[in-house]
N, C-alpha and C positions, 0 to 999 in steps of 0.2 A: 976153137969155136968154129961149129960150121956155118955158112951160111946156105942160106934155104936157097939151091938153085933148082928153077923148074928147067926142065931139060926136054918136057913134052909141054908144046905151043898150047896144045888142041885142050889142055887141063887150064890155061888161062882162058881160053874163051868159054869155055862149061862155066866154069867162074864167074865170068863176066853176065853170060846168058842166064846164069841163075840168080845174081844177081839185079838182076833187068828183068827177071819176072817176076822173082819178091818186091820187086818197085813197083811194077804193072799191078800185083796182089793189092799193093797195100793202098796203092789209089784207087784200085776197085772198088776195094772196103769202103775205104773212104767215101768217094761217090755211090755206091749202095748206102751204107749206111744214112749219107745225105738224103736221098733216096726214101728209104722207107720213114726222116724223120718227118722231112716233108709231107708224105702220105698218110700221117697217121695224123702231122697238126691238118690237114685238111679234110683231113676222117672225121677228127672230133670237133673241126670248127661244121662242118656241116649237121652231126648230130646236133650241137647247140643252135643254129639256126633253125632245126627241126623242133627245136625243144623250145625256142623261143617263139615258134608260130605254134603250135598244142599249148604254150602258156594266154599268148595271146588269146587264143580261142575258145580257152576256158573263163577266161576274163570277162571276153563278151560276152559267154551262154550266162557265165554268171549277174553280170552284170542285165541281161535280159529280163534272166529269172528274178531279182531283184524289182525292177521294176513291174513284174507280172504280181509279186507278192505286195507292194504297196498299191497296187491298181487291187485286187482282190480283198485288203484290209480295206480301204476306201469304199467298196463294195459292199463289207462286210458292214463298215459301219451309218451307211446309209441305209443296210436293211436293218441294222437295230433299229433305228431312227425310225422307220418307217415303222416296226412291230409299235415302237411307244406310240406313234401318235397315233394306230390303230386301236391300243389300249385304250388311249385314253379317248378315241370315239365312239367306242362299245361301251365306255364307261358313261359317257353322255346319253347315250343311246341304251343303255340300261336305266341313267337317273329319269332322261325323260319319261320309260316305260311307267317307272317304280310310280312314278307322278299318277300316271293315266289309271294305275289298276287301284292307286288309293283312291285317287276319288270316284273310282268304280265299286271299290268296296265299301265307303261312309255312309252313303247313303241307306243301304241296310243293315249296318250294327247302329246308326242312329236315328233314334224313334220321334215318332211327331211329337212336336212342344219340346225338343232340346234345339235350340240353337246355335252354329256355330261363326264366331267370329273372326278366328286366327286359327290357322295351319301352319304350324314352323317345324320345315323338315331340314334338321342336320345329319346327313350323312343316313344310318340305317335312324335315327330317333326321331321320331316324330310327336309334335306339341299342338295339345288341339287347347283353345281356350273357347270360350261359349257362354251362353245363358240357357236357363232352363225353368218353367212354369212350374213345376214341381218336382221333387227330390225324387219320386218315384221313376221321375222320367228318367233322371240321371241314373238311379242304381240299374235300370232294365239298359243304358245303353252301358254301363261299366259291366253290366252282365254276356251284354253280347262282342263288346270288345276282348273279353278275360276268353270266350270260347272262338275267336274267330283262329284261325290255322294259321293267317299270314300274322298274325300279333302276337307277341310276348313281352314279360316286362311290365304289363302295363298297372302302371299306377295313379293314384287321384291324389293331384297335390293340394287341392283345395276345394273348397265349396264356402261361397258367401254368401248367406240368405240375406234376402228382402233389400237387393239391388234395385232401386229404381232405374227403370231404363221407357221410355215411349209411354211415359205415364202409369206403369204399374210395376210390381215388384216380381222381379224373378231369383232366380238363384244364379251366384255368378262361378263358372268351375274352369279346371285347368288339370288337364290328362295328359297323362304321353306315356308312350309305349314305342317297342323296336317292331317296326315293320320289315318283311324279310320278302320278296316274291318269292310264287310257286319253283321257277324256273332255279332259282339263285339255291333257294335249299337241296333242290334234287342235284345239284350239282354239287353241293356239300355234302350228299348220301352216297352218292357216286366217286365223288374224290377220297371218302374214309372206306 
């Protein structure tokens, strides 16, 4: 058996020196490697704090815009509110009209010696009751009621002769027809 004698010194210290710089290597590595783990958990812990202030500040723009969208719905529905109660003061502001141009118009579809006593306006119909000195009277104002342009409809639900009323007899009658103003139909001509 032989045994391994070295006989040159100078080949244990290479040995040795080679040995003591694959040590120096491996703790290199080591400490690099520690090195770039470190660098990369503080690479990506700062992206996430980047990504936690962009979340952040989507959050507020969002949360912004949200509250600009119920401040604008709130907007929105105080201007309905407002178109309704316009409606319905133009609706008033029409019935008053409607008022003023019928009894701008009664008086010339109705002829001397008819008399009226009751006006009852529902909606577009309107109910006239009255007395009248003689039948003639009545057919010449159902005649000029049947041709007036703001009337249709119009019908004679009764006629009761020889009503006593102020000491003598009249006839007692009760009409009604739909009243339409000039204004209200051109805008039904115009709307179709």
């Amino acid at each position: 058996m032989l045994h391994r004698i070295n006989l040159l010194p100078w080949r244990e210290q290479q040995r040795i020196a080679h040995k003591q710089r694959f040590i120096a290597l491996v703790i290199g590595c080591l400490i690099l490697t520690a090195l770039v783990q470190w660098g990369s958990g503080f690479y990506i812990e700062q992206q996430k704090q980047i990504q936690h202030q962009r979340l952040a500040f989507l959050q507020a723009h969002i949360a912004s815009l949200d509250f600009r969208m119920q401040q604008l719905k709130t907007v929105a529905q105080d201007h309905q509110e407002l178109l309704t109660r316009l409606k319905v003061v133009e609706g008033l502001q029409t019935q008053r009209n409607k008022t003023t141009e019928l009894m701008n118009l009664l008086p010339g579809l109705i002829p001397e010696g008819v008399y009226v006593d009751k006006i009852k306006m529902s909606g577009q119909q309107i109910e006239i009751t009255g007395i009248s000195d003689a039948t003639s009277r009545l057919a010449t104002m159902l005649d000029h009621l049947e041709n007036a342009s703001q009337l249709h409809d119009v019908t004679m639900h009764s006629i009761v002769h020889d009503k006593t009323r102020f000491s003598k007899k009249f006839q007692t009658f009760r009409v009604s027809f739909y009243f339409q103003l000039l204004k209200e139909s051109s805008k039904e001509v115009g709307d179709g």
